[in-house]
Gaussian input, Z-matrix of N, CA and C with variables (Angstrom, degrees):
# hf/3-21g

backbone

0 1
 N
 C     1     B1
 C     2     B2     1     A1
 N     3     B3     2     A2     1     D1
 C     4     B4     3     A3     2     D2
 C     5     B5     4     A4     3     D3
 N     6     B6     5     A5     4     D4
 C     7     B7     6     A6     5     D5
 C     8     B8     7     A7     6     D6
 N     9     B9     8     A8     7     D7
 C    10    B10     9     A9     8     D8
 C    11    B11    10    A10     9     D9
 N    12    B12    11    A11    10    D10
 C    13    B13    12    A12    11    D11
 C    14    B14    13    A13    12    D12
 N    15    B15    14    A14    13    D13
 C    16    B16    15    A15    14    D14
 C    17    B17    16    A16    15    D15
 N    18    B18    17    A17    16    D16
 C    19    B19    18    A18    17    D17
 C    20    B20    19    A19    18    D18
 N    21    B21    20    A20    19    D19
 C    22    B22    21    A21    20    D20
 C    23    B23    22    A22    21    D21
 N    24    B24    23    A23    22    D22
 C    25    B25    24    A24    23    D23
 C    26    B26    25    A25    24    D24
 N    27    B27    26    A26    25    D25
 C    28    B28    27    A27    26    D26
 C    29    B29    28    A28    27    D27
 N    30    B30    29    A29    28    D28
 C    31    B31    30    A30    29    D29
 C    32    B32    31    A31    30    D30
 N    33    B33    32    A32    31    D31
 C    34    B34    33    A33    32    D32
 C    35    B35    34    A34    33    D33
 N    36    B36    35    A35    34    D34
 C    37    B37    36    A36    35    D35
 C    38    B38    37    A37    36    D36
 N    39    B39    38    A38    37    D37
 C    40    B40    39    A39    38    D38
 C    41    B41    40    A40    39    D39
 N    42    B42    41    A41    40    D40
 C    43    B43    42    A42    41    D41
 C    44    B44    43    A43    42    D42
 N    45    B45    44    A44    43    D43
 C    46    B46    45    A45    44    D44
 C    47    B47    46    A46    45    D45
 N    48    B48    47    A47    46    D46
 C    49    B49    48    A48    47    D47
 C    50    B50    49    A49    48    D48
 N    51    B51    50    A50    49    D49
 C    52    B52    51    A51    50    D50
 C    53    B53    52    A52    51    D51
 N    54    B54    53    A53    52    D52
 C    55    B55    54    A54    53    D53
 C    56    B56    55    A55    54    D54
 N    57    B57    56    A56    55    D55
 C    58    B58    57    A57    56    D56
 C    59    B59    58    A58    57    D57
 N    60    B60    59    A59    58    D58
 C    61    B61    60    A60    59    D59
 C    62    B62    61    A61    60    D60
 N    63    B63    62    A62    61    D61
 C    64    B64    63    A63    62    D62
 C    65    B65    64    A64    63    D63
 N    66    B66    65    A65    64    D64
 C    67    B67    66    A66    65    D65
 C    68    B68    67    A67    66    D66
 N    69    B69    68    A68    67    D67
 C    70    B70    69    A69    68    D68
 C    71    B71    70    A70    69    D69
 N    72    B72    71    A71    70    D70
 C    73    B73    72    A72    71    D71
 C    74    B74    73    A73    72    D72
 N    75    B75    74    A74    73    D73
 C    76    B76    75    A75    74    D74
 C    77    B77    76    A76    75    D75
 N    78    B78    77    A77    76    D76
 C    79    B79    78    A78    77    D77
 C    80    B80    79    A79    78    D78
 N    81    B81    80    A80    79    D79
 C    82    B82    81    A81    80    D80
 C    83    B83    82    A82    81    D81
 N    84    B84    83    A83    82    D82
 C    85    B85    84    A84    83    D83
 C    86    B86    85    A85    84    D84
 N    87    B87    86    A86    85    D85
 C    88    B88    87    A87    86    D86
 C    89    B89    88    A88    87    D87
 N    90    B90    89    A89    88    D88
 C    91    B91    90    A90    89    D89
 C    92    B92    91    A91    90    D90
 N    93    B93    92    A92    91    D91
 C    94    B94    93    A93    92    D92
 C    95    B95    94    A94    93    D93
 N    96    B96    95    A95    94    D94
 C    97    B97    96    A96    95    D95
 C    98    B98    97    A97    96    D96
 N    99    B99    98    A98    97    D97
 C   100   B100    99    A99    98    D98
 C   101   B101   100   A100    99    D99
 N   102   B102   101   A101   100   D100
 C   103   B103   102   A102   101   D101
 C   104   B104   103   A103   102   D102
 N   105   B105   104   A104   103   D103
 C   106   B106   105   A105   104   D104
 C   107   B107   106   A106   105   D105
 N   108   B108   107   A107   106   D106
 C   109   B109   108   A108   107   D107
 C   110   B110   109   A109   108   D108
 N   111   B111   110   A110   109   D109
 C   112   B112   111   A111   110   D110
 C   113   B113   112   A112   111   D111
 N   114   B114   113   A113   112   D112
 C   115   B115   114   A114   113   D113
 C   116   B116   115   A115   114   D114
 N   117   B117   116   A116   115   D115
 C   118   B118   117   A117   116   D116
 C   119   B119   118   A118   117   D117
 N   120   B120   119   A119   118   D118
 C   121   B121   120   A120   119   D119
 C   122   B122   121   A121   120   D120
 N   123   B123   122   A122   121   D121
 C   124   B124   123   A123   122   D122
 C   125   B125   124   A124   123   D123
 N   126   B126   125   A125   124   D124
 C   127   B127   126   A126   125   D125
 C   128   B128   127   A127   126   D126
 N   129   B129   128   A128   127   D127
 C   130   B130   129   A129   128   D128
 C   131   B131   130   A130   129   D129
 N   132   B132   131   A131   130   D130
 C   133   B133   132   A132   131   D131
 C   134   B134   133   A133   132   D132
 N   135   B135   134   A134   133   D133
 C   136   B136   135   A135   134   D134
 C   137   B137   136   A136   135   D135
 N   138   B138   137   A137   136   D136
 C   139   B139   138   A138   137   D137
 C   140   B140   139   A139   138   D138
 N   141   B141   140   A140   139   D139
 C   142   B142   141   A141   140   D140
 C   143   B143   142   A142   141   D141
 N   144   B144   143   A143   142   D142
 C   145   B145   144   A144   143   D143
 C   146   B146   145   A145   144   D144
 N   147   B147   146   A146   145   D145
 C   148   B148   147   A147   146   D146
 C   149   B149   148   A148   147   D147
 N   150   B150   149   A149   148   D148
 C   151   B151   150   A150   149   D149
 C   152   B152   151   A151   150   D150
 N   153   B153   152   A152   151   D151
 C   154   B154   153   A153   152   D152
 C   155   B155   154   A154   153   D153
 N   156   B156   155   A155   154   D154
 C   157   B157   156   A156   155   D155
 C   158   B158   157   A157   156   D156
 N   159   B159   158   A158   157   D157
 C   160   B160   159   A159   158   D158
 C   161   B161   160   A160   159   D159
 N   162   B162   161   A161   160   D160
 C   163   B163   162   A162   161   D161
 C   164   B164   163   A163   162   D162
 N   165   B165   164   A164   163   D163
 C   166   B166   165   A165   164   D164
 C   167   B167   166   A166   165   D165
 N   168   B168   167   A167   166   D166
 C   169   B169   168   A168   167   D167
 C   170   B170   169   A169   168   D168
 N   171   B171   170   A170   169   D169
 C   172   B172   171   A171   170   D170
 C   173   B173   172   A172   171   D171
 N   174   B174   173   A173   172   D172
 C   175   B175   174   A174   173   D173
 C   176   B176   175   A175   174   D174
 N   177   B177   176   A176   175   D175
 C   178   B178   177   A177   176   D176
 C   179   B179   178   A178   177   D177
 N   180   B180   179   A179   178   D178
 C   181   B181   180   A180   179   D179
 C   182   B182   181   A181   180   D180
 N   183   B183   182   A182   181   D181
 C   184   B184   183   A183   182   D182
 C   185   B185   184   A184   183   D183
 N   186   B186   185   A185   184   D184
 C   187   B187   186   A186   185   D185
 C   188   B188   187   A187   186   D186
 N   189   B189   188   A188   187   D187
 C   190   B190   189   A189   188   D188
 C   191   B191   190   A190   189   D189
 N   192   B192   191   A191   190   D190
 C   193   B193   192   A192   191   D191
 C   194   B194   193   A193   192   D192
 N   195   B195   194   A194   193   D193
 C   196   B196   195   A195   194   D194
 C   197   B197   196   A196   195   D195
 N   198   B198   197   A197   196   D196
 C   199   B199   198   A198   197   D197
 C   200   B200   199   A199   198   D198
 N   201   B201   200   A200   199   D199
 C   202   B202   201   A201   200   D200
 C   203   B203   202   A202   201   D201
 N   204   B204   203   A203   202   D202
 C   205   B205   204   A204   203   D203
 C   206   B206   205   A205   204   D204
 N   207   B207   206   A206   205   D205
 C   208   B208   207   A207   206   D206
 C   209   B209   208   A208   207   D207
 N   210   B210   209   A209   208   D208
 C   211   B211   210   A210   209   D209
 C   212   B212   211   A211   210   D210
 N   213   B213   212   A212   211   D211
 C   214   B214   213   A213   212   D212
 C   215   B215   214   A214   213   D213
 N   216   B216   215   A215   214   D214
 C   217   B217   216   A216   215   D215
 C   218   B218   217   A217   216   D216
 N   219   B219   218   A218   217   D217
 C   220   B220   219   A219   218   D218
 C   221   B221   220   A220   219   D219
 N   222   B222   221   A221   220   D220
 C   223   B223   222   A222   221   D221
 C   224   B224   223   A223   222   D222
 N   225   B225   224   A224   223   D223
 C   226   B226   225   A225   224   D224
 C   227   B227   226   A226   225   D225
 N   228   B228   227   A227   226   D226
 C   229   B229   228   A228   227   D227
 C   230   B230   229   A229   228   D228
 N   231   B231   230   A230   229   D229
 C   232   B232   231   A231   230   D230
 C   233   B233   232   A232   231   D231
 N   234   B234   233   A233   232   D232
 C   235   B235   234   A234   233   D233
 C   236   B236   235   A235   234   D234
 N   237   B237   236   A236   235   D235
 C   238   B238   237   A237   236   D236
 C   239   B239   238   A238   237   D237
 N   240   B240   239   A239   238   D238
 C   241   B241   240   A240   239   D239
 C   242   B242   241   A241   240   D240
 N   243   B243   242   A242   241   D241
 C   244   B244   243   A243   242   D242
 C   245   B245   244   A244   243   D243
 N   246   B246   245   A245   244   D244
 C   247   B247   246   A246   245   D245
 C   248   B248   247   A247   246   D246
 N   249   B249   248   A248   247   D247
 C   250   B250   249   A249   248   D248
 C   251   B251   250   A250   249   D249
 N   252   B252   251   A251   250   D250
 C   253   B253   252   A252   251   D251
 C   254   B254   253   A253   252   D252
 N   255   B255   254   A254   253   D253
 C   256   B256   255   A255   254   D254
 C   257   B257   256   A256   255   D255
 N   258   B258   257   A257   256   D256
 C   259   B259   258   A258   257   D257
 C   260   B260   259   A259   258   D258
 N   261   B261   260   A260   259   D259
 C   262   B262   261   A261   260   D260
 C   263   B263   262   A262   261   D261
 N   264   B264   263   A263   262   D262
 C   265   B265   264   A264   263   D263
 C   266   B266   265   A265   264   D264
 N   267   B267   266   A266   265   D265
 C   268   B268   267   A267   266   D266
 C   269   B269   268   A268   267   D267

   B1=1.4372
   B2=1.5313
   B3=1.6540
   B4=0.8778
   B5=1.7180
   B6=1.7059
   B7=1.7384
   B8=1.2833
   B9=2.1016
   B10=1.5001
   B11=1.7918
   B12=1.8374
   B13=1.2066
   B14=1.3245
   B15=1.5200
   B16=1.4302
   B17=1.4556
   B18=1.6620
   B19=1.1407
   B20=2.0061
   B21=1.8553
   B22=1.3966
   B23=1.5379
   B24=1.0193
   B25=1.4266
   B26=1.7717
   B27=1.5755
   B28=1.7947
   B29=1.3401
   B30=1.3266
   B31=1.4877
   B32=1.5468
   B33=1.7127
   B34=1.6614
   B35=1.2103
   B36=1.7463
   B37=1.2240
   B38=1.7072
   B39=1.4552
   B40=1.6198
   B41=1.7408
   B42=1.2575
   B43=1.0868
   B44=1.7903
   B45=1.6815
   B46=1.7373
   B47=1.4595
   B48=1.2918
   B49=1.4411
   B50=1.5903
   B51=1.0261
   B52=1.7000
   B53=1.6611
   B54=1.0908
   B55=1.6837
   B56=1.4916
   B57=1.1538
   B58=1.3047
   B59=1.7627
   B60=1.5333
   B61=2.2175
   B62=1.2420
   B63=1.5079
   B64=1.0609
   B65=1.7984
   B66=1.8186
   B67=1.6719
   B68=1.1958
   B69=1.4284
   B70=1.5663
   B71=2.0764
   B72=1.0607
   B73=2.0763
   B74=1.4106
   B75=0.9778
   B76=1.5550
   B77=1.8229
   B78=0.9899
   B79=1.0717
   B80=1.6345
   B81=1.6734
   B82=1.5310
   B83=1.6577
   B84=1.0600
   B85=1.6491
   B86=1.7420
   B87=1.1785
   B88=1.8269
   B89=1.3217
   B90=1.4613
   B91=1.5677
   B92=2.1993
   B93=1.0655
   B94=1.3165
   B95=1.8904
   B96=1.4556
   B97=1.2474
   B98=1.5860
   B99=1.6886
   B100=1.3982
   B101=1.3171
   B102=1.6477
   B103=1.7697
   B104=1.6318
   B105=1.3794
   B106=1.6486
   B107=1.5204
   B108=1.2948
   B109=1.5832
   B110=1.9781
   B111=1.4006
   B112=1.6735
   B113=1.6604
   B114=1.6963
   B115=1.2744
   B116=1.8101
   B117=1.3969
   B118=1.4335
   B119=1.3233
   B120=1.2700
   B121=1.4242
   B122=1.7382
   B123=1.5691
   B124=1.7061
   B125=1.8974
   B126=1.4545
   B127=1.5154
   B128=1.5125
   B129=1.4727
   B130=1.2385
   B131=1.2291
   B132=1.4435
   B133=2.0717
   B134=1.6171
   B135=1.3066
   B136=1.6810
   B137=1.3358
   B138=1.8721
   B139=1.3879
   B140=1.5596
   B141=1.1019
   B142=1.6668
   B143=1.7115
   B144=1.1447
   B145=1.5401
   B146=1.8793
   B147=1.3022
   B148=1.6457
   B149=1.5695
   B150=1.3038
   B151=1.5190
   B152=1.3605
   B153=1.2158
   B154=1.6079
   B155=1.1418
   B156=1.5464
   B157=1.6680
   B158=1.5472
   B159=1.2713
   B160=1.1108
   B161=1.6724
   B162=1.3708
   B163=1.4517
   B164=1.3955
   B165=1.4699
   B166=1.3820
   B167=1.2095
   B168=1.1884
   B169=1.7992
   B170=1.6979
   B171=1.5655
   B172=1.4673
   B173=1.4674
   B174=1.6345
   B175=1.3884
   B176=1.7167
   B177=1.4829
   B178=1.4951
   B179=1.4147
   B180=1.7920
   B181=1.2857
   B182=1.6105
   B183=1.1236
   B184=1.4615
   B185=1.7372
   B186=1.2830
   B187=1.7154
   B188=1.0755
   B189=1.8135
   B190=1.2646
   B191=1.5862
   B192=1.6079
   B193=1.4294
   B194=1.7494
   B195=1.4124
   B196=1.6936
   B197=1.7400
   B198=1.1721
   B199=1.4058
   B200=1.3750
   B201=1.4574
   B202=1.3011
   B203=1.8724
   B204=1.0005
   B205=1.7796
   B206=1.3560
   B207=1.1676
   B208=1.7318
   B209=1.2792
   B210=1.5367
   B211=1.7355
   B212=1.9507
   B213=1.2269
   B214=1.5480
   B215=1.4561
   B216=1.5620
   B217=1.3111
   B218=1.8576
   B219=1.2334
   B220=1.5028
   B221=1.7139
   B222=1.0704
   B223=1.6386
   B224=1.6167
   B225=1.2051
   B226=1.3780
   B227=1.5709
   B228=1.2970
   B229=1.2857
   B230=1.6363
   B231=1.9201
   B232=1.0628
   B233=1.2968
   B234=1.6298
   B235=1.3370
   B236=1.1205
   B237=1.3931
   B238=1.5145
   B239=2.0906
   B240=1.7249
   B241=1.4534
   B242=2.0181
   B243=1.1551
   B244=1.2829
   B245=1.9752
   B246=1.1466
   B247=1.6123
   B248=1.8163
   B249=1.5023
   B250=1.4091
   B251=1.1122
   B252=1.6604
   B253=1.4529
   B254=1.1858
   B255=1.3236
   B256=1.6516
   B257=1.8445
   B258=1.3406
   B259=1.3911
   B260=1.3225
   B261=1.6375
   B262=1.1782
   B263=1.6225
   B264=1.3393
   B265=1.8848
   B266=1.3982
   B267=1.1263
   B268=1.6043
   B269=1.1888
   A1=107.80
   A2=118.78
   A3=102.47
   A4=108.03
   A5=120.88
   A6=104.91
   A7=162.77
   A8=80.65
   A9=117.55
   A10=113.77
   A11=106.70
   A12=101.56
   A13=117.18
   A14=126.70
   A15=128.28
   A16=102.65
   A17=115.07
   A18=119.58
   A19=126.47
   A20=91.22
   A21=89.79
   A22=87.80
   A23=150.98
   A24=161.43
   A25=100.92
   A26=77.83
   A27=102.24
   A28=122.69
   A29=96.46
   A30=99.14
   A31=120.24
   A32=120.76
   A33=105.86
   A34=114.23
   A35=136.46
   A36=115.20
   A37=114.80
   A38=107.76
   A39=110.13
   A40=99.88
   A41=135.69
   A42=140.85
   A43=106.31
   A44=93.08
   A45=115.20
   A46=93.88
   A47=125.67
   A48=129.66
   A49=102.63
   A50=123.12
   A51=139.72
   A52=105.34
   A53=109.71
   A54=107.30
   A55=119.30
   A56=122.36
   A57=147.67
   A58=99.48
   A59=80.06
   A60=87.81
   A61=77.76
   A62=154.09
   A63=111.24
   A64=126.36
   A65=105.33
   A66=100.74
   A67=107.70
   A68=112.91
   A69=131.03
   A70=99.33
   A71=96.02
   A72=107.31
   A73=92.05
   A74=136.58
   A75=124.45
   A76=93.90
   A77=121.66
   A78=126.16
   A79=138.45
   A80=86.25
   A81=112.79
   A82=94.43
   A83=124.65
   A84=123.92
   A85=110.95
   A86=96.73
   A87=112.59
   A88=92.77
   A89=130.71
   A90=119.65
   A91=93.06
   A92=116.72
   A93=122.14
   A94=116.91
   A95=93.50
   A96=103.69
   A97=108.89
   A98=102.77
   A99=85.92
   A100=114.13
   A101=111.06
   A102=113.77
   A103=112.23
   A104=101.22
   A105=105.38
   A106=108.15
   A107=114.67
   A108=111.42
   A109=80.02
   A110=116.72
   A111=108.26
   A112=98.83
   A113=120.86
   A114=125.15
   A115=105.10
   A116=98.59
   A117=90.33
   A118=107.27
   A119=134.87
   A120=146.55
   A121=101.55
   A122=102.75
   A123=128.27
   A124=97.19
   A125=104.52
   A126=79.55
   A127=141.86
   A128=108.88
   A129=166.55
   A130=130.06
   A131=110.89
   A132=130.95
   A133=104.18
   A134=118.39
   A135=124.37
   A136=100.20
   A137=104.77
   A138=120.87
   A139=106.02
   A140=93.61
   A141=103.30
   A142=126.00
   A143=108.17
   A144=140.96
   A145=78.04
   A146=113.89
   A147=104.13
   A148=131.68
   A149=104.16
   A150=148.04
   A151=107.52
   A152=166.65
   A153=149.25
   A154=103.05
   A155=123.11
   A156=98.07
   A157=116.27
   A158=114.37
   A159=99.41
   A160=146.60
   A161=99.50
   A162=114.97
   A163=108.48
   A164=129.72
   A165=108.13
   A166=140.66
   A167=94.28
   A168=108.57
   A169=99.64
   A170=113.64
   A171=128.53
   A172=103.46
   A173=102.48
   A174=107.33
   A175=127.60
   A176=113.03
   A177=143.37
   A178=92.85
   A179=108.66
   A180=110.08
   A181=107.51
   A182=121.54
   A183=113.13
   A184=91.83
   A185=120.34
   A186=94.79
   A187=136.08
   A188=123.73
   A189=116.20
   A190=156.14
   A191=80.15
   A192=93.40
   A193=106.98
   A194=111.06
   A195=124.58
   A196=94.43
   A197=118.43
   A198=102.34
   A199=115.90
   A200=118.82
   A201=126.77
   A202=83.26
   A203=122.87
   A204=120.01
   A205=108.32
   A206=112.82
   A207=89.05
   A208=109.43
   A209=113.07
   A210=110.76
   A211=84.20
   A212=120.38
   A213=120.90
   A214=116.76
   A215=116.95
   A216=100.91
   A217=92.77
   A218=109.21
   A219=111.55
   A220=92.94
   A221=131.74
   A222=129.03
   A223=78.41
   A224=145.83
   A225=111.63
   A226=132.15
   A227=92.84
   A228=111.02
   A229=116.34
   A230=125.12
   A231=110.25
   A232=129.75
   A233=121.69
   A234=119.23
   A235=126.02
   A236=128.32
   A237=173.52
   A238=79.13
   A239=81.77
   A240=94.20
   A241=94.87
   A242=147.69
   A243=131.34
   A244=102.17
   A245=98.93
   A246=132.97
   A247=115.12
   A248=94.63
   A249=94.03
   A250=138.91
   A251=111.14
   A252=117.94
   A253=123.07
   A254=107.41
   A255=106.28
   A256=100.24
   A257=108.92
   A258=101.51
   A259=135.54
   A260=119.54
   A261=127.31
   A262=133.02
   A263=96.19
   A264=104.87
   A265=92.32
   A266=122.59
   A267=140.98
   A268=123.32
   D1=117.57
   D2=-171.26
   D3=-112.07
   D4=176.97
   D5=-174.45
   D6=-29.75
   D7=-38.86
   D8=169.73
   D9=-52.29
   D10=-58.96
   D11=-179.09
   D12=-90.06
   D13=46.91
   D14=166.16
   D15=-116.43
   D16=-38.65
   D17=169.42
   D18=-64.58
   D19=-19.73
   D20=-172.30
   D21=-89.32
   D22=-30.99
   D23=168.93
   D24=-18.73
   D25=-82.83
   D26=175.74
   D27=-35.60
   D28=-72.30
   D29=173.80
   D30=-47.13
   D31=-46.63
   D32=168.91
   D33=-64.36
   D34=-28.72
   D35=-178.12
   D36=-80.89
   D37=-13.64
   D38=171.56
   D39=-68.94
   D40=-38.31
   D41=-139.58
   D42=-82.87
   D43=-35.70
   D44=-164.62
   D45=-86.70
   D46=-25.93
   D47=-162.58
   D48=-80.34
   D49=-55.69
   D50=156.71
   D51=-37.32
   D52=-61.61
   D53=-177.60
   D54=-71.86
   D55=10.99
   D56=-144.59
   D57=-122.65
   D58=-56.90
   D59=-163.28
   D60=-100.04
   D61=0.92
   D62=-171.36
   D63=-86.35
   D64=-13.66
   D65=167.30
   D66=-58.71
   D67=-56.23
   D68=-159.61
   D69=-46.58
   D70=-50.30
   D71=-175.18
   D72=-73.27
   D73=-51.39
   D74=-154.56
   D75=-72.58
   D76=-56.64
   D77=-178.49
   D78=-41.24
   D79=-44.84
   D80=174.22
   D81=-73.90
   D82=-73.67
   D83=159.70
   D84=5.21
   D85=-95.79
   D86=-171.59
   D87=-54.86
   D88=-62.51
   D89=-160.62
   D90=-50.18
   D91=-77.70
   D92=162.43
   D93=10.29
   D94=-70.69
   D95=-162.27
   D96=-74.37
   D97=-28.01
   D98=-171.22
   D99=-107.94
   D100=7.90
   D101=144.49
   D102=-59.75
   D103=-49.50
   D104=-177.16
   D105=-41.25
   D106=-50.94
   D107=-138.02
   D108=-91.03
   D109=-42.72
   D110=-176.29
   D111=-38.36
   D112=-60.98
   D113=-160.10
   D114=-53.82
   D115=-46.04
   D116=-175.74
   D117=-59.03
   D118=-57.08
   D119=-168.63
   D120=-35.50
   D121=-62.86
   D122=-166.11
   D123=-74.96
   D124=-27.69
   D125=-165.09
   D126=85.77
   D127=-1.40
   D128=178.79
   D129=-74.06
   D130=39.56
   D131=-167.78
   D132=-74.15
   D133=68.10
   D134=165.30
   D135=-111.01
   D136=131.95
   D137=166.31
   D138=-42.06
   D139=-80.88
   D140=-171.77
   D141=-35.37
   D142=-41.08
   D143=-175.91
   D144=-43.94
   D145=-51.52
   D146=-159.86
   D147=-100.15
   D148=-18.60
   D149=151.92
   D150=-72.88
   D151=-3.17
   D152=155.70
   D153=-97.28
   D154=-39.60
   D155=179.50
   D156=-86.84
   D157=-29.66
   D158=163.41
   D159=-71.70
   D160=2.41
   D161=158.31
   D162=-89.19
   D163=-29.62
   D164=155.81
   D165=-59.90
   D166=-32.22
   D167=-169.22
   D168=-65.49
   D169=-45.28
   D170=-175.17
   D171=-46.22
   D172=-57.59
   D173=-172.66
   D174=-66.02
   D175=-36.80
   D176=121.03
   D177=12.23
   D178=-90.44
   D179=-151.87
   D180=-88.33
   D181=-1.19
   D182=-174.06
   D183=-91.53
   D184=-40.78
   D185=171.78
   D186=-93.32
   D187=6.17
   D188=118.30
   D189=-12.62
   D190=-71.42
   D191=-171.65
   D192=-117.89
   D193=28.97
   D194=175.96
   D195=-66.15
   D196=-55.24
   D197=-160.24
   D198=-76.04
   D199=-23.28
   D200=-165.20
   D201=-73.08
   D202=-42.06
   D203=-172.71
   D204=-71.45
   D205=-43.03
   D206=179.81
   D207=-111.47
   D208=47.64
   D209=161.19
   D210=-110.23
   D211=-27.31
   D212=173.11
   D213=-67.89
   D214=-25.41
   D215=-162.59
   D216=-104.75
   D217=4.96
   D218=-176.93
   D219=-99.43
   D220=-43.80
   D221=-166.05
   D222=-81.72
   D223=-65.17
   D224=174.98
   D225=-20.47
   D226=-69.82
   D227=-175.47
   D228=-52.05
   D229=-39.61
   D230=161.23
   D231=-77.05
   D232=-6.07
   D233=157.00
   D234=-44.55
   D235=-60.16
   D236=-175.78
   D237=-36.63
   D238=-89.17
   D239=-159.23
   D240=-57.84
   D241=6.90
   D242=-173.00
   D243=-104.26
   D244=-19.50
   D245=175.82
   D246=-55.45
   D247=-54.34
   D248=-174.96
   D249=-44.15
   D250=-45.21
   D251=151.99
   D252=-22.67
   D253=-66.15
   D254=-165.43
   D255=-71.15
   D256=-32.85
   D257=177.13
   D258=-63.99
   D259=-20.96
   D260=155.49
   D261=-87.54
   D262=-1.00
   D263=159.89
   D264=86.34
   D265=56.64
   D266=-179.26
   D267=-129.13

């Protein structure tokens, strides 16, 4: 195995990891911002107020978009394992 395919490795598992968090972050994000900006508007500084919906929204988007992630992190994964061959010079 030589550098190239440790680096090309990396880079797809950096690549899947990003495409992965990215509903879950974008989501938490906007839900975030637009508790933020209501509180500022209302005046309205409760922990919770910003923390319950955005644990919904999280949860929201993880069973949404649950299957679309682990039909990605499984076709990864049989790439990976279909790979080895060539990675051990076989």
């Amino acid at each position: 195995m030589n550098t190239n395919a440790v680096l090309d490795i990396g880079l797809q598992a950096m690549l899947l990891a990003g495409k992965l968090a990215a509903p879950v972050l974008v989501t938490a994000l906007v839900v975030g911002f637009a508790i933020s900006l209501l509180q500022s508007i209302t005046q309205v500084q409760e922990v919770t107020l910003s923390f319950v919906p955005k644990a919904i929204a999280v949860a929201a988007a993880l069973l949404i978009g649950g299957h679309w992630m682990i039909s990605e992190s499984v076709a990864f994964t049989h790439e990976m394992f279909e790979r080895i061959p060539t990675l051990l010079g076989g």
